[in-house]
C-alpha positions as CSV (number, residue, x, y, z in Angstrom):
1,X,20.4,-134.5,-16.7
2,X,19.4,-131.1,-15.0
3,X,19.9,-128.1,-17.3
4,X,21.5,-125.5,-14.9
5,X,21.7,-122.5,-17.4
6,X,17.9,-121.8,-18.0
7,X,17.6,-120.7,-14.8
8,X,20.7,-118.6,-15.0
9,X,19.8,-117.2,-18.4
10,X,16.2,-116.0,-17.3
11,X,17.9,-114.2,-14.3
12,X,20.1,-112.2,-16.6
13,X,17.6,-111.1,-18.8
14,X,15.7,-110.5,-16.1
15,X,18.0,-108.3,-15.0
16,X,18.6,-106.3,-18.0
17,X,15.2,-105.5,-18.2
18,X,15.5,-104.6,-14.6
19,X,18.4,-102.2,-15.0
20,X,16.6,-100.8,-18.4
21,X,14.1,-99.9,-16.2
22,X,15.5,-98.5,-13.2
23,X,16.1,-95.0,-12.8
24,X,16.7,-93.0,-9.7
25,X,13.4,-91.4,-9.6
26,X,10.4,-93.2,-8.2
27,X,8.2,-91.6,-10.6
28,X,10.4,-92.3,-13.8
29,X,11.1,-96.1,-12.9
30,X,7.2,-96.1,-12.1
31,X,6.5,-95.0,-15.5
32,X,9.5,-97.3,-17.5
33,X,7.7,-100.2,-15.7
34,X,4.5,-99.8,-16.9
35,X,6.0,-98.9,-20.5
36,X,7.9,-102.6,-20.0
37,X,4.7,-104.6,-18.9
38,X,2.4,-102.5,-21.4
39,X,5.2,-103.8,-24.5
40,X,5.2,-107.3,-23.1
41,X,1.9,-107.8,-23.0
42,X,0.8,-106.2,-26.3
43,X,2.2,-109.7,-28.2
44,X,-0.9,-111.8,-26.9
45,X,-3.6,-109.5,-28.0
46,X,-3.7,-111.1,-31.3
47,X,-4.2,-114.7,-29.2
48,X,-6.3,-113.0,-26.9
49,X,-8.6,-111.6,-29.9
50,X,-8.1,-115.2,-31.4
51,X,-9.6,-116.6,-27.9
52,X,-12.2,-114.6,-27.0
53,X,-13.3,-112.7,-30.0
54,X,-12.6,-114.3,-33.2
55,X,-9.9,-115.9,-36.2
56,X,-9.9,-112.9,-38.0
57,X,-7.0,-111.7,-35.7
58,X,-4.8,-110.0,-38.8
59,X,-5.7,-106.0,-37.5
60,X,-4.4,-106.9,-34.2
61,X,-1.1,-106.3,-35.9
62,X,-1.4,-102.5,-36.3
63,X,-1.0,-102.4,-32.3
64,X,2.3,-103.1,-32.7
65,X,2.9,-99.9,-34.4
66,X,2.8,-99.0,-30.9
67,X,5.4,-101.2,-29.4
68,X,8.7,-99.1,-30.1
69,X,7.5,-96.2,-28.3
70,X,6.6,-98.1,-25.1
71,X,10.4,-99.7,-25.3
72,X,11.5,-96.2,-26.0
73,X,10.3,-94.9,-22.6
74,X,12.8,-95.9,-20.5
75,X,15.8,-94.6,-23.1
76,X,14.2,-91.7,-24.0
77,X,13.7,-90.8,-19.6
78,X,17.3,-91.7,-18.7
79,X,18.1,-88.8,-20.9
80,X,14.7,-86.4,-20.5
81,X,13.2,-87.9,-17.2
82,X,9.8,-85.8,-17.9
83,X,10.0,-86.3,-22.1
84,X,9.9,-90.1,-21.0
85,X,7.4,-90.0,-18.6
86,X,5.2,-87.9,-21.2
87,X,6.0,-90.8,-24.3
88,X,4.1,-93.2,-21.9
89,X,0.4,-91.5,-22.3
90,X,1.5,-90.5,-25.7
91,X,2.2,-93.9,-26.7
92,X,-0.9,-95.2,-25.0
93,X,-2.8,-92.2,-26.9
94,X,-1.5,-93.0,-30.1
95,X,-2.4,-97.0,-29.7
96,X,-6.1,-96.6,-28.9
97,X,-6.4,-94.0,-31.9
98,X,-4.8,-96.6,-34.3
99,X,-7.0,-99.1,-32.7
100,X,-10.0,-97.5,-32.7
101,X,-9.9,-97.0,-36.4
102,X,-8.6,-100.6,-37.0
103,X,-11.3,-101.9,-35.1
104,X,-14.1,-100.0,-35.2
105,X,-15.5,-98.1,-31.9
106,X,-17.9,-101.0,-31.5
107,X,-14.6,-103.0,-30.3
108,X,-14.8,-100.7,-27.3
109,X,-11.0,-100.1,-27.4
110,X,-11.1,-96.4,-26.3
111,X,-11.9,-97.6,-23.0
112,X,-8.2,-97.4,-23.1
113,X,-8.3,-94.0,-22.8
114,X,-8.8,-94.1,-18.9
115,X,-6.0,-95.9,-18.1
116,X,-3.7,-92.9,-20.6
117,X,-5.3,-90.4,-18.7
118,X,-4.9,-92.1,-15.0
119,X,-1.3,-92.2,-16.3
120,X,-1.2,-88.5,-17.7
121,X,-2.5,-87.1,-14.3
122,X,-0.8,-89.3,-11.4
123,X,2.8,-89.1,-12.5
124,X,3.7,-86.0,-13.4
125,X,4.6,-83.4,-10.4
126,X,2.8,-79.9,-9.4
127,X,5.6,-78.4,-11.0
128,X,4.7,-79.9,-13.9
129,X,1.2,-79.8,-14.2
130,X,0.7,-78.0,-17.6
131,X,2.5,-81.2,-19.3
132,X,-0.5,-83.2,-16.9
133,X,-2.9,-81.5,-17.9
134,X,-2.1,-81.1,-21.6
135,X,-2.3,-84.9,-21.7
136,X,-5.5,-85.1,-20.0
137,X,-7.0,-82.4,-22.5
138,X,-5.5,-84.7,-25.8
139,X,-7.4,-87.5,-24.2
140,X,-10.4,-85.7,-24.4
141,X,-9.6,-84.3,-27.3
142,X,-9.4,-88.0,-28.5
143,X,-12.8,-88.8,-27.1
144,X,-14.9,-86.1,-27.5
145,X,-13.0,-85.7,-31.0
146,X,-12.5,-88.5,-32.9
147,X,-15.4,-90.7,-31.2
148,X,-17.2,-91.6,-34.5
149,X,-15.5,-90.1,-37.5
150,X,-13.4,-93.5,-38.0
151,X,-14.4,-94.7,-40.7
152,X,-15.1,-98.2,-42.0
153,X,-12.8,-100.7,-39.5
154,X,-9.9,-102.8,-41.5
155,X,-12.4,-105.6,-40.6
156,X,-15.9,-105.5,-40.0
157,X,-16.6,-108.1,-36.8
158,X,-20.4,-109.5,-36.0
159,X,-22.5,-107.7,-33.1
160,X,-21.5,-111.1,-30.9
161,X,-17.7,-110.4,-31.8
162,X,-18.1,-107.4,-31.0
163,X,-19.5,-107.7,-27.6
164,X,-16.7,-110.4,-27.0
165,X,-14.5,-107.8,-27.8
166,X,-15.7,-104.9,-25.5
167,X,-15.7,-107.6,-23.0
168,X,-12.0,-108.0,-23.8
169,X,-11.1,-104.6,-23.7
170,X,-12.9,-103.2,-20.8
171,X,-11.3,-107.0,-19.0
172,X,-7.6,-105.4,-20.3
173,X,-8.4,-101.9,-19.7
174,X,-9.4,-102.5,-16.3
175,X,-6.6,-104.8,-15.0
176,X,-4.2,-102.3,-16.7
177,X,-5.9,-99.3,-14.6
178,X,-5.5,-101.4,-11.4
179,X,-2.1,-102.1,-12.1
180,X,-1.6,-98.4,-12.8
181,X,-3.1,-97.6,-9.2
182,X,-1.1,-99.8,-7.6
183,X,2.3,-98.8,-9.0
184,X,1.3,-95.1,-7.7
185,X,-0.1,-96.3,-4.2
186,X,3.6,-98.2,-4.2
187,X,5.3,-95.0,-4.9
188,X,3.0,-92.9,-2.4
189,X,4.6,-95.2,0.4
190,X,8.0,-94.3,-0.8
191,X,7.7,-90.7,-1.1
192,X,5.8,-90.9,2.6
193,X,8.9,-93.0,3.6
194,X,11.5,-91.0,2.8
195,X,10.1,-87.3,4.5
């Protein structure tokens, strides 16, 4: 016998998620979109560490620290359209720092920093540039900052882990980045649309 209400039940939550993360400007939705797929996906790091880097996948947990902010974007823009879009990069910001000391720089995981300030300079108006840039500046801040005063990692991986996980993070970092590109090459067409 054919079980008829899967199908129906992934549609609805489907469409929750949807309706979470609509919002009637382009840039906002853009944003509470990437917040969604970002919070979805941060769940299978720890199987993704397991995978390709190694079983010690316990410090993978502290990303998840992260996790209530990203779900928090769409909320927190349907109120404060640019306070949401801003919680994106700061979320993002926040993660890789977390990360970084977790891990270890060696990890490569503030490659992640691209894609926060890709984010921090494509979807934020003219108007609104100070916020842009402010983000962009705390990214370098990050960098240029924090690059190397970590500390001991929560786990100390072997030189071969740790060039499986640089691979891995420059692998997510990148297909995050394209993502990123293509959600603002998608809302470039609709703005040129609609003038």
């Amino acid at each position: 016998m054919r079980d008829t209400k899967s199908p129906i039940f992934i549609r609805k939550a489907w469409g929750r998620v949807a309706a979470y993360a609509d919002h009637s400007d382009p840039m906002v939705a853009a944003c509470n979109l990437i917040a969604l797929v970002v919070a979805s996906n941060q769940p299978f790091y720890p199987l993704y560490v397991f995978w390709m880097v190694s079983d010690h996948v316990w410090p993978t947990f502290f990303t998840f620290l992260s996790t209530p902010l990203f779900l928090a974007v769409p909320a927190l823009a349907r109120r404060w359209p640019v306070a949401g879009r801003a919680l994106l990069p700061i979320a993002g910001l926040g993660n890789t720092v977390v990360s970084a000391k977790v891990f270890g720089p060696a990890s490569g995981v503030e490659i992640f920093l691209i894609p926060c300030a890709l984010i921090s300079a494509t979807f934020f108006r003219s108007s609104e540039r100070q916020i842009s840039f402010l983000l962009i500046g705390a990214t370098f801040l990050i960098y240029f900052g924090l690059h190397g005063l970590y500390g001991t990692p929560a786990h100390l991986y072997s030189p071969t882990e740790y060039f499986s996980f640089s691979r891995l993070n420059a692998m997510s970092a990148a297909t995050l980045t394209i993502f990123i590109g293509l959600i603002a090459s998608g809302l470039i067409s609709q703005i040129k649309t609609r003038t």
